[in-house]
matplotlib code that plots the C-alpha trace (Angstrom):
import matplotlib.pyplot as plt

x = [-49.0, -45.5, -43.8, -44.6, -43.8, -40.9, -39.2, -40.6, -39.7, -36.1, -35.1, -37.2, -35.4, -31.8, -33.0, -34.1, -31.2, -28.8, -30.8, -30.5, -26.9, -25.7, -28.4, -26.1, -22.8, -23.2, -24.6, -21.6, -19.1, -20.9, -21.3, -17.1, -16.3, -18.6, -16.3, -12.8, -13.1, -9.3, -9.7, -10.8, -11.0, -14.2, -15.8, -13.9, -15.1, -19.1, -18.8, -18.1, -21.9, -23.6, -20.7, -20.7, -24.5, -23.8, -21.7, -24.0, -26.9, -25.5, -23.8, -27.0, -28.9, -26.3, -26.2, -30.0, -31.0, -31.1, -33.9, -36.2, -36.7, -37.1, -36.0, -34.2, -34.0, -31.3, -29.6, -26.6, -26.4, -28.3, -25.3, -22.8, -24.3, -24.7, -21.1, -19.4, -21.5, -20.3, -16.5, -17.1, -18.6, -16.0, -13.1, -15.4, -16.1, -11.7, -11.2, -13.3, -11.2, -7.9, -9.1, -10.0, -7.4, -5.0, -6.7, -7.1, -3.5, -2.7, -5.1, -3.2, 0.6, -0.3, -2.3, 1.3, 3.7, 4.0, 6.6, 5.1, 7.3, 7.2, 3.6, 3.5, 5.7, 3.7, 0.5, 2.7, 3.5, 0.3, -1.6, 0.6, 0.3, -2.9, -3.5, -1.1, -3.4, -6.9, -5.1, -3.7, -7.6, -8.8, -6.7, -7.0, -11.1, -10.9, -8.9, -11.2, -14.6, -12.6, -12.0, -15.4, -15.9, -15.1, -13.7, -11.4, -10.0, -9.2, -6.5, -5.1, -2.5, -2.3, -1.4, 0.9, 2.9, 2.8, 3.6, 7.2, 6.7, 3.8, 5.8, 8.9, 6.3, 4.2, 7.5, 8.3, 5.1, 4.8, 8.0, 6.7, 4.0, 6.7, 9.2, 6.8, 5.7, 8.7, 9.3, 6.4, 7.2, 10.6, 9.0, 6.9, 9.7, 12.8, 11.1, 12.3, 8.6, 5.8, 2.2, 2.2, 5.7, 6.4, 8.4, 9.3, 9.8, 9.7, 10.2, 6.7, 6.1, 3.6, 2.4, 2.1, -1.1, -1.5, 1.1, -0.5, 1.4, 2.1, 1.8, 2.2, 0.2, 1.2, -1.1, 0.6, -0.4, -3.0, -4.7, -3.8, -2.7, 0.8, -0.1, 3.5, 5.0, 6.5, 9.5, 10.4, 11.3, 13.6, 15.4, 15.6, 16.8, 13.8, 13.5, 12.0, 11.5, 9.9, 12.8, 14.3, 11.9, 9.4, 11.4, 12.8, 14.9, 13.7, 15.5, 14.7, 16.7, 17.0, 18.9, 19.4, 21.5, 25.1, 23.6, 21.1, 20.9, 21.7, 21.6, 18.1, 17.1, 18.5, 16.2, 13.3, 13.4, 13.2, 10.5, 8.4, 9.6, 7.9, 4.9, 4.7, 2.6, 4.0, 7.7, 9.2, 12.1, 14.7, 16.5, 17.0, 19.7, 20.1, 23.5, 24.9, 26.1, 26.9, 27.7, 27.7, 29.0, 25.5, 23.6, 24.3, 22.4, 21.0, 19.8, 16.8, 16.8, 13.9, 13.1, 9.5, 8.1, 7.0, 7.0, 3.9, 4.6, 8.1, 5.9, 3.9, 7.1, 8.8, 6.0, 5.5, 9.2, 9.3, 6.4, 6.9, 10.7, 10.1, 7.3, 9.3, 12.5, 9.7, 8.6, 11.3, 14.9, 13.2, 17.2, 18.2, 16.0, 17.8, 17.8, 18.9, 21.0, 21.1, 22.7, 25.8, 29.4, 30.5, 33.7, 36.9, 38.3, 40.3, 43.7, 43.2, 43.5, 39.8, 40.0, 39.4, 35.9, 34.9, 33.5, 30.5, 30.4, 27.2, 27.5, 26.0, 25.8, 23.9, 20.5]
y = [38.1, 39.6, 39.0, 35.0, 35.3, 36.9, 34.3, 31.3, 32.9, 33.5, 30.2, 28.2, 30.2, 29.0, 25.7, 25.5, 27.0, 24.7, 21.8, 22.6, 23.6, 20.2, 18.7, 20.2, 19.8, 16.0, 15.6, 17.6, 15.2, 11.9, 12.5, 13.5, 10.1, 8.5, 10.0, 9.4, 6.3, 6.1, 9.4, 8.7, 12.3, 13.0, 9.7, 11.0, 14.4, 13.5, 12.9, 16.5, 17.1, 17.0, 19.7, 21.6, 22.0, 23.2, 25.7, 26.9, 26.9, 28.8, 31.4, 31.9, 32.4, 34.1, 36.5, 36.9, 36.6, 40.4, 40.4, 37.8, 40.1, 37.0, 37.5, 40.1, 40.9, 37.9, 38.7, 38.5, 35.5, 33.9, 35.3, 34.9, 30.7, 31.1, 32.0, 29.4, 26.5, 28.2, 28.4, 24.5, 23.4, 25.0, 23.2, 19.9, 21.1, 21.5, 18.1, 16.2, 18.4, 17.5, 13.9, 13.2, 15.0, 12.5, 9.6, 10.0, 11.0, 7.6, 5.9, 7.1, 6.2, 2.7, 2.3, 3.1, 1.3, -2.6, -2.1, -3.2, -1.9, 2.1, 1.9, 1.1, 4.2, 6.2, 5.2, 6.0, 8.8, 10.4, 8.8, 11.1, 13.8, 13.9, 13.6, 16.6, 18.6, 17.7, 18.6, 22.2, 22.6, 21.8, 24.4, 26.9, 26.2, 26.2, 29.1, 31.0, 30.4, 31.6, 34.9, 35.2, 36.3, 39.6, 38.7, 36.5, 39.2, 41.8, 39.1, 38.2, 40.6, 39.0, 35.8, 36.8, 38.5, 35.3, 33.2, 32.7, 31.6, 29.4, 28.0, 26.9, 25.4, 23.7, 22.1, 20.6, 19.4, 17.9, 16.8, 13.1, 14.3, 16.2, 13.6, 11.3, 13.8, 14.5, 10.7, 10.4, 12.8, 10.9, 7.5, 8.6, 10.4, 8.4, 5.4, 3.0, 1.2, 1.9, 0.5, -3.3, -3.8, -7.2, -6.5, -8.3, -5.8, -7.8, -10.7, -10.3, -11.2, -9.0, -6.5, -2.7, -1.7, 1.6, 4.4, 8.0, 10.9, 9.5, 5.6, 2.5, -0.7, -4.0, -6.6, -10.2, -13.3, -14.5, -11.2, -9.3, -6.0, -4.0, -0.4, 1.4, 5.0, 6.1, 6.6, 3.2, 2.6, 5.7, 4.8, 1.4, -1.4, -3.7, -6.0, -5.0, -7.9, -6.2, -3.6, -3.5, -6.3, -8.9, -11.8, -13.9, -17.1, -19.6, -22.3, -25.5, -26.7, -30.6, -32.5, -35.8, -39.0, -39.4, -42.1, -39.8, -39.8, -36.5, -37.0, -39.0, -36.3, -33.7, -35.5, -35.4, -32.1, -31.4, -33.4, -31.7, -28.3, -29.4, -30.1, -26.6, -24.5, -21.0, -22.1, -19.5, -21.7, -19.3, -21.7, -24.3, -26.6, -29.0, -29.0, -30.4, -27.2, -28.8, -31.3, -32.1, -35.4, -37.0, -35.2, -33.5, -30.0, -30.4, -27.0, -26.8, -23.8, -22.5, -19.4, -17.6, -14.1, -13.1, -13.0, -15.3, -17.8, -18.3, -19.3, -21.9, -23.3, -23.4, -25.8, -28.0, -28.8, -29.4, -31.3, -33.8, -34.4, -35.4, -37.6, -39.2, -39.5, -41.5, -43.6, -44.5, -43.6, -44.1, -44.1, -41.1, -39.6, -38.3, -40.9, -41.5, -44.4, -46.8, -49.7, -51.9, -50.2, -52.8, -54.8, -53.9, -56.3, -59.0, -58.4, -55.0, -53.4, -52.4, -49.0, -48.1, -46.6, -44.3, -45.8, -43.9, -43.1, -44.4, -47.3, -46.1, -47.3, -47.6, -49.1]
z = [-1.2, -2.6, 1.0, 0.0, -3.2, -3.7, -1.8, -3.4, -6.8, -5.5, -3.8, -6.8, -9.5, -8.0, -7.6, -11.5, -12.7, -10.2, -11.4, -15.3, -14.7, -13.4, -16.0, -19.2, -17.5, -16.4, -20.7, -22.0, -19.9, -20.7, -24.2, -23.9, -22.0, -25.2, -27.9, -26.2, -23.9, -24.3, -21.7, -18.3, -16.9, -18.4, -16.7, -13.5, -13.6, -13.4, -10.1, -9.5, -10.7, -6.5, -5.5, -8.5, -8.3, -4.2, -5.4, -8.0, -5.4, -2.1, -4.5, -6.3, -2.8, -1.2, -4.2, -4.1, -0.8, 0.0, -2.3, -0.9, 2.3, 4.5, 7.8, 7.7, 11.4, 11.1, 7.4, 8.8, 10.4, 7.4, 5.0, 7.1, 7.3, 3.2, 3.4, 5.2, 3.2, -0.1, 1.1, 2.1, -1.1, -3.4, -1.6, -2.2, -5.7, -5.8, -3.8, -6.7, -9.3, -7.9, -7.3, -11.0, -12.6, -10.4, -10.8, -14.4, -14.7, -12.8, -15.3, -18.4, -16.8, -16.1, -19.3, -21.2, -19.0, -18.6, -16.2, -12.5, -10.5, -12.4, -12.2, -8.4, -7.7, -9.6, -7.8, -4.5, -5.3, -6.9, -3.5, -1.5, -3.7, -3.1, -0.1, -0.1, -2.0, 0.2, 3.4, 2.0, 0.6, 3.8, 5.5, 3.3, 3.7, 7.8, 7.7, 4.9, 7.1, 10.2, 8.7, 8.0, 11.4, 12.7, 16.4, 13.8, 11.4, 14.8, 16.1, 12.8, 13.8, 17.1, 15.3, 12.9, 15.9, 17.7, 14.8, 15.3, 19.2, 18.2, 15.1, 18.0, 20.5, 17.7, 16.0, 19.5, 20.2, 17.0, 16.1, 15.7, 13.5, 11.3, 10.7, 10.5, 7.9, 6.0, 5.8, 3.5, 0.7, 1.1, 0.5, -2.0, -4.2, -3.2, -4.3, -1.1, -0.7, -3.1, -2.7, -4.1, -2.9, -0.9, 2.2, 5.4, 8.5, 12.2, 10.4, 9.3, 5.4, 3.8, 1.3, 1.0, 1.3, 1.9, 2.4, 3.8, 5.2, 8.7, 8.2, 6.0, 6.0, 5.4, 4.8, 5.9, 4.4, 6.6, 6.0, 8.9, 8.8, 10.4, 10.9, 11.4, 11.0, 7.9, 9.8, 10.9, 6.9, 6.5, 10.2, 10.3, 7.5, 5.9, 3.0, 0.0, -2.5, -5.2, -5.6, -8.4, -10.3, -9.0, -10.1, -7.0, -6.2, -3.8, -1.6, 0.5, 2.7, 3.3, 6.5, 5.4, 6.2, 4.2, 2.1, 0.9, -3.2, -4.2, -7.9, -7.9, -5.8, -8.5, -11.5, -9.1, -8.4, -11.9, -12.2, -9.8, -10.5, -14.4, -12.7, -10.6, -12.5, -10.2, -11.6, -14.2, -15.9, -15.7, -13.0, -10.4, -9.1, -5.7, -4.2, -0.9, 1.1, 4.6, 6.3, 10.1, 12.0, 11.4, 8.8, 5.2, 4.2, 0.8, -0.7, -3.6, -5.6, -7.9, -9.3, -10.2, -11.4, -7.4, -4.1, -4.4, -6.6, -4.8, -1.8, -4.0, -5.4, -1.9, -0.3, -3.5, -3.8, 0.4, 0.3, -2.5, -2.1, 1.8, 0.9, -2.2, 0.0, 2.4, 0.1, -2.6, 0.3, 3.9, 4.7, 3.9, 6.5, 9.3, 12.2, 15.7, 15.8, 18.3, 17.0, 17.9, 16.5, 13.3, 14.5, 13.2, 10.3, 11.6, 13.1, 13.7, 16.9, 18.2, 19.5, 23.0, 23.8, 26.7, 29.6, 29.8, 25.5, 24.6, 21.3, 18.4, 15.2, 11.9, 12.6]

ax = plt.figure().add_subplot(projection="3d")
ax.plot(x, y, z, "-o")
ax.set_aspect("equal")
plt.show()
């Protein structure tokens, strides 16, 4: 009766005590995120209850399990097992941990600052940071259950020996891995691209997505998605319209015939540009800026407060100029013409043509 017992009293006890643990501890932080709202961490923290109560659990067996006297032809192995599942709980337990004290550290910076563009460096930046932190918790883990093992802890020596040899061949082998390594903690503290930022790299418009140790995602606007290294942004030039502010300037360019009315075309403009919703008002204009034997360029100019508006204001302004030049100026439409040349005024001298110039004329 005592060798059934005995265990039943032991395992149950931990499981009381882990459950009644985790009980109090999730209370004491809800009633916390209750009082302060204005304080996210506490909210955050709860979700460390399930790895907490692990913890609590396999340190509470592995503590006790020499007195259950259950199996103890195999103690060892069961303690060594009890081990390595306590060792991988308490770097969940300190992954949760880091993870809330980040987020709600994030939480609190963005809450305080207006400014866009800060607060998307700052969520680069703590996104790195930590994914920093999980992979140094992981290692340290791996390499704590490994030297639970005896045949492990005879060639640490070994190892360290060996380090500098395996340190030259692993740096070679990985020397993509590195930089592309190296060029995340530069992207995420030399504030080039932070995550929210509009960029066009290929000649493909997009935004950042997601930026990780080794890569950076950009989302396009047809909602595809540009997986590339971290290093292609520290190596090679790309276009970041977000820098420095959101704001942006817009053109539209117009080929049109030399009769083409520029300044009705100015007042409509201004019309339409009323009418646009994504317009900011700070500016616009229309200007001619070239001119070719057959054709003048016409440029629109907007402005608006992003990347996305600018798009809306681009195809508006393109789209209702063309169709009022169509309805109200057909003429000053680019055209092929194919008409007969207008006679010179009388008694002048008609000037020679080509034999084989084609006539052209306005038609």
């Amino acid at each position: 009766m005592e060798n059934v017992l005995r265990p039943l009293i032991v395992v149950g006890a931990a499981l009381v005590l882990t459950l009644a643990v985790g009980w109090l501890v999730d209370t004491a932080l809800r009633r916390a995120d209750a009082l302060q709202p204005q304080r996210p961490l506490w909210g955050l923290l709860r979700r460390c209850r399930l790895p907490l109560q692990v913890v609590l659990c396999t340190a509470l067996l592995r503590g006790s399990y020499a007195h259950a006297k259950v199996a103890q032809d195999h103690a060892a192995g069961i303690g060594r097992a009890l081990t390595l599942v306590l060792i991988g709980s308490v770097a969940w337990l300190a992954v949760r941990i880091s993870t809330a004290v980040v987020e709600a550290s994030y939480a609190r910076y963005a809450a305080a600052h207006r400014d866009p563009a800060r607060v998307r460096r700052v969520r680069t930046q703590v996104t790195l940071i930590q994914r920093v932190v999980t992979a140094l918790i992981g290692v340290v883990a791996v390499a704590a259950m490994l030297l639970t093992f005896p045949a492990m802890q005879a060639a640490g020596a070994s190892l360290l020996a060996s380090a500098g040899i395996l340190g030259i061949v692993a740096g070679v082998a990985a020397q993509s891995t590195l930089g592309n390594l190296f060029a995340g903690l530069q992207i995420a503290f030399g504030d080039m691209v932070r995550i929210g930022d509009t960029v066009v790299v290929d000649g493909e418009w997009g935004t950042v997505e997601e930026i990780t140790l080794t890569f950076l995602a950009v989302r396009t606007w047809d909602e595809r998605r540009i997986t590339m290294p971290v290093s292609y942004f520290t190596s090679k030039p790309f276009q970041n319209w977000s820098r420095g502010g959101s704001q942006m300037t817009g053109t539209v360019f117009f080929h049109l015939d030399h009769t083409a009315p520029v300044a009705a075309m100015r007042e409509k403009l201004h019309d339409v540009l009323r009418e646009c919703a994504a317009w900011d008002g700070r500016d616009w204009g229309l200007a001619v800026t070239d001119t070719t034997v057959s054709t003048i360029q016409v440029r629109a100019l907007a402005t608006a407060k992003d990347a996305d508006d600018i798009w809306t204001v681009r195809v508006t302004v393109r789209e209702q100029l063309v169709a009022w030049l169509a309805e109200h100026h057909p003429y000053a439409l680019p055209r092929v013409n194919t008409a007969w040349a207008e006679l010179p005024p009388d008694g002048a001298e008609p000037r020679p043509t080509p034999p084989h110039a084609p006539r052209t004329g306005r038609g």
